[in-house]
C-alpha positions in Angstrom: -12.8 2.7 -21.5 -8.8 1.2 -22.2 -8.4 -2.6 -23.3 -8.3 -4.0 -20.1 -4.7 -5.5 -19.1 -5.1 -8.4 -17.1 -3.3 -8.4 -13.6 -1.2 -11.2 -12.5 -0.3 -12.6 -9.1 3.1 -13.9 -8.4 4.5 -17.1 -6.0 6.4 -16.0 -3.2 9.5 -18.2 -3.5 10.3 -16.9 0.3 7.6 -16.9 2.3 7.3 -18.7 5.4 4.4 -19.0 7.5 4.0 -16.1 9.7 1.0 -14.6 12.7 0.9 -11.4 10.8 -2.1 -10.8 8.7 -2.5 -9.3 5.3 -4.8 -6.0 5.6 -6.1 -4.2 2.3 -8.8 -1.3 2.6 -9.7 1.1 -0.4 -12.1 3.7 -0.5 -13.9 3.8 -4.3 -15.4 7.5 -5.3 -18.1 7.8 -7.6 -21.6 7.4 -9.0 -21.8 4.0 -9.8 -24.0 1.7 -12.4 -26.3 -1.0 -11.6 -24.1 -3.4 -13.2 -22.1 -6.1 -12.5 -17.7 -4.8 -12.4 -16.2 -6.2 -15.3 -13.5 -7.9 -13.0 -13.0 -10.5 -14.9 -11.6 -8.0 -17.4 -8.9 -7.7 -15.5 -7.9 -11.8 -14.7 -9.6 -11.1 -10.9 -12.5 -13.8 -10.0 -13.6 -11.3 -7.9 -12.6 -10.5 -3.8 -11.1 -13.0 -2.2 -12.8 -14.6 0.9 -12.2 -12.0 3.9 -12.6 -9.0 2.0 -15.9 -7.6 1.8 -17.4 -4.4 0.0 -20.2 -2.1 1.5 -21.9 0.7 -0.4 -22.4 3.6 1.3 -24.2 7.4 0.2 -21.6 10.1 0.8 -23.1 12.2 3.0 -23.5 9.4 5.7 -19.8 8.7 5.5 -18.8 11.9 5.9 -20.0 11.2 9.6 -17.9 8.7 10.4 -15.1 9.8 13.2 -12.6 8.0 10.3 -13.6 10.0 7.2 -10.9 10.4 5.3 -11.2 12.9 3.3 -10.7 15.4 6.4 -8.6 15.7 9.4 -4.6 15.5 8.6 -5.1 12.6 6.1 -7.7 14.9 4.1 -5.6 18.0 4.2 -2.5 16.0 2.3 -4.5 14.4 -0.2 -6.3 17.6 -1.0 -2.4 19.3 -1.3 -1.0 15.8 -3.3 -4.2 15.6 -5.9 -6.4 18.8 -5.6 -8.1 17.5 -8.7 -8.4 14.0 -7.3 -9.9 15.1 -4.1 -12.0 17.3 -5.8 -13.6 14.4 -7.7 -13.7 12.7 -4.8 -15.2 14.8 -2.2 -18.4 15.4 -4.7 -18.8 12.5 -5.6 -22.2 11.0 -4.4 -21.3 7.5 -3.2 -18.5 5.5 -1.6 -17.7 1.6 -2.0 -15.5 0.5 1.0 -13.2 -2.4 0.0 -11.6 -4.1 3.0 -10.6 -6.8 5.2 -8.0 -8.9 7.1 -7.1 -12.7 5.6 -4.3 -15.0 6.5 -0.4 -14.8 5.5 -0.3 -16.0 2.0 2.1 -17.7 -0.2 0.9 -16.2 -3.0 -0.6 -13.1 -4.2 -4.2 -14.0 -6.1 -5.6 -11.7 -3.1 -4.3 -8.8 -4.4 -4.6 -9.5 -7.9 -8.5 -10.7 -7.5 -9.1 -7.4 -5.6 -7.3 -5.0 -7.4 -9.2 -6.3 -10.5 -12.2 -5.4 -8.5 -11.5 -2.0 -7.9 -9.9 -1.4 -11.5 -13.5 -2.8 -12.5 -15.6 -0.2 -10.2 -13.5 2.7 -12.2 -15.2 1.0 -15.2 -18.7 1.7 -14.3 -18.6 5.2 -12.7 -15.8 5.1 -10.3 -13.6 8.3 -10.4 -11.1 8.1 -7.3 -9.8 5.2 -5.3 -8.0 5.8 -2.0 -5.4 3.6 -0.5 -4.8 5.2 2.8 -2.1 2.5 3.8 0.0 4.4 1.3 -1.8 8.1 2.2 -2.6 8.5 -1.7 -6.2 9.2 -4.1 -5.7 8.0 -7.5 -7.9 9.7 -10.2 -8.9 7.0 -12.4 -6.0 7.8 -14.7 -3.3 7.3 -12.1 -5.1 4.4 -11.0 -4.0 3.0 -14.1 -1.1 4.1 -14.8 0.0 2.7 -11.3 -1.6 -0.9 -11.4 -2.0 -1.6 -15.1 1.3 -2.6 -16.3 1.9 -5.3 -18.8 3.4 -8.4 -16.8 2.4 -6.4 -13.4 3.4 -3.3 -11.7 6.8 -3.2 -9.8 6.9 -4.6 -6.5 7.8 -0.5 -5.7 4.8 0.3 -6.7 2.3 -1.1 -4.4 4.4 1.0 -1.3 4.9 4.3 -0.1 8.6 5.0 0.5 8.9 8.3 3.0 12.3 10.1 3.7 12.3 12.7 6.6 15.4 13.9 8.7 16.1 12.3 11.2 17.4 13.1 14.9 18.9 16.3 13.8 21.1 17.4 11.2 22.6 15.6 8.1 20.6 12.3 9.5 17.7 10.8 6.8 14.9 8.8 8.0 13.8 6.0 5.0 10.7 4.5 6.0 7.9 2.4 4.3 4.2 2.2 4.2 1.8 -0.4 2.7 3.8 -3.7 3.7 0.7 -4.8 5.0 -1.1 -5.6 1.7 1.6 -8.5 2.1 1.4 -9.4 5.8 4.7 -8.0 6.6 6.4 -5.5 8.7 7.0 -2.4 7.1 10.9 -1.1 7.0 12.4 2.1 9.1 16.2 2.8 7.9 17.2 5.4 11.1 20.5 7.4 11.0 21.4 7.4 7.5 23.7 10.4 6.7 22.0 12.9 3.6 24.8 11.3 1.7 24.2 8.2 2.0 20.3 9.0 1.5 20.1 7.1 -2.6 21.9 4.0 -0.9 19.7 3.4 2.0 16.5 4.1 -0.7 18.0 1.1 -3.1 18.4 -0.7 0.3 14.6 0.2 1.6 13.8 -0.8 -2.4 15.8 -4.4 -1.9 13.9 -5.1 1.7 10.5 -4.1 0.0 11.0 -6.4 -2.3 12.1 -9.2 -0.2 9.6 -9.0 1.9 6.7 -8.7 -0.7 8.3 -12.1 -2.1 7.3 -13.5 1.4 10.9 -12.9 3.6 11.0 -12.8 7.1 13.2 -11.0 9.3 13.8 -12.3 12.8 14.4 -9.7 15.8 18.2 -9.0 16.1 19.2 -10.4 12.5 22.0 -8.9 10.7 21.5 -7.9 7.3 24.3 -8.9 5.5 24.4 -8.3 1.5 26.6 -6.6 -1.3 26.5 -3.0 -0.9 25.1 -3.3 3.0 27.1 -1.2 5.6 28.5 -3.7 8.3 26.4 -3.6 11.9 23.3 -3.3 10.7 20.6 -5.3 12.6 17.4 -6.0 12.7 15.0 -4.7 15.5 11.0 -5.2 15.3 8.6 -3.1 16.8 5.6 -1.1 16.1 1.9 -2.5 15.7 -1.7 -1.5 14.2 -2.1 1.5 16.4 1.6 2.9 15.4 1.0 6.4 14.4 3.9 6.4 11.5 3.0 2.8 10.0 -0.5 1.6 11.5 1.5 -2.0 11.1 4.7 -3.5 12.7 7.8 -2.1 11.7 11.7 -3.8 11.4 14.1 -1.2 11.9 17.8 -0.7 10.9 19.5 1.5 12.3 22.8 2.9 10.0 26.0 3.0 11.7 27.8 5.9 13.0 
């Protein structure tokens, strides 16, 4: 086992009070000890009120119309982390970490539950899925991820997607995961294939803002240094969206 490396929280010096509610959900892979997690390893008091954990045997789960290890979801993990998905799918049990709590101004939530399920890797846990960011972590890349010395980047707890868009020379940079901080996630639409590593250190900046508790309002310009003129805010989406299972703000890049 590595020298645990505690986890911090951090204020969100722009949060505002919002409707939108924070949503975590991990699957845990393993065969686990009859032992309390060593959470408090990693600076979590354990999971934070609205998040719950059930146990489940494998081969039950494997039943339910959302197993994830199958259908599209399945077939890109297994191609991402064959080895990881390996682990995974023969592994005998499942802990199901999830839940839905309130907008936040600050972010022990996450800290206290990713402690937890660093914790479970400690006694017998060998894969963790966050399917809000379609990815299996083997315990290793759990680590490496999450277990940074004065916390992980902001970047890290997101998935940041780039797809063409509406035909040729057009990017699509999109987001997944913003719900971990009860936020919209971000769709950058129209960006020319040349301007694709601006509108990523743009989709970067909004991630960030928006983990640090921003709000955008529906038809706000974004105005900043290094942001094309006319681009404005539209929201959208919601938890049955097919590309973000969340609400989305979308800029669209001008011609």
């Amino acid at each position: 086992m590595n020298e645990p490396i505690t986890i911090p929280a951090w204020q969100r010096p722009h949060w505002q009070p919002s409707d939108e509610e924070i949503v975590l959900q991990f699957y845990v892979f393993g065969k686990f000890e009859a032992v309390r997690a060593p959470s408090a390893d990693y600076g979590s008091d354990g999971l934070p009120e609205g998040i719950e954990l059930t146990s489940h045997h494998h081969s039950a789960l494997r039943q339910w119309e959302g197993y994830p290890l199958k259908g599209r979801l399945g077939r890109r993990l297994k191609e991402d982390a064959p080895e990881a998905y390996k682990a995974a799918f023969d592994a005998p049990e499942v802990l199901v970490v999830r839940g839905r709590i309130k907008d936040s101004g600050e972010t022990g939530y996450l800290r206290d539950t990713l402690g937890v399920l660093t914790a479970l890797l400690d006694i017998g846990g060998v894969a963790i899925l966050d399917p809000q960011v379609l990815t299996l972590f083997d315990a290793a890349s759990w680590r490496r991820q999450y277990l940074i010395r004065d916390g992980a980047p902001l970047r890290n707890h997101v998935l940041i997607l780039r797809d063409g868009d509406e035909g040729k020379d057009r990017l699509w940079i999109h987001t997944r995961g913003l719900r971990k901080f009860g936020r919209p996630d971000i769709s950058l639409r129209n960006v020319p294939e040349r301007e694709g590593d601006r509108a990523g250190a743009l989709c970067e900046r909004l991630v960030e803002l928006q983990a640090l508790g921003a709000h955008f309002k529906d038809g706000q310009p974004l105005e900043a240094e290094g942001v094309p003129p006319g681009l404005k805010a539209k929201l959208a989406g919601g938890i049955e969206d097919p590309e973000f299972n969340n609400t989305y703000v979308e800029f669209r890049w001008p011609q």
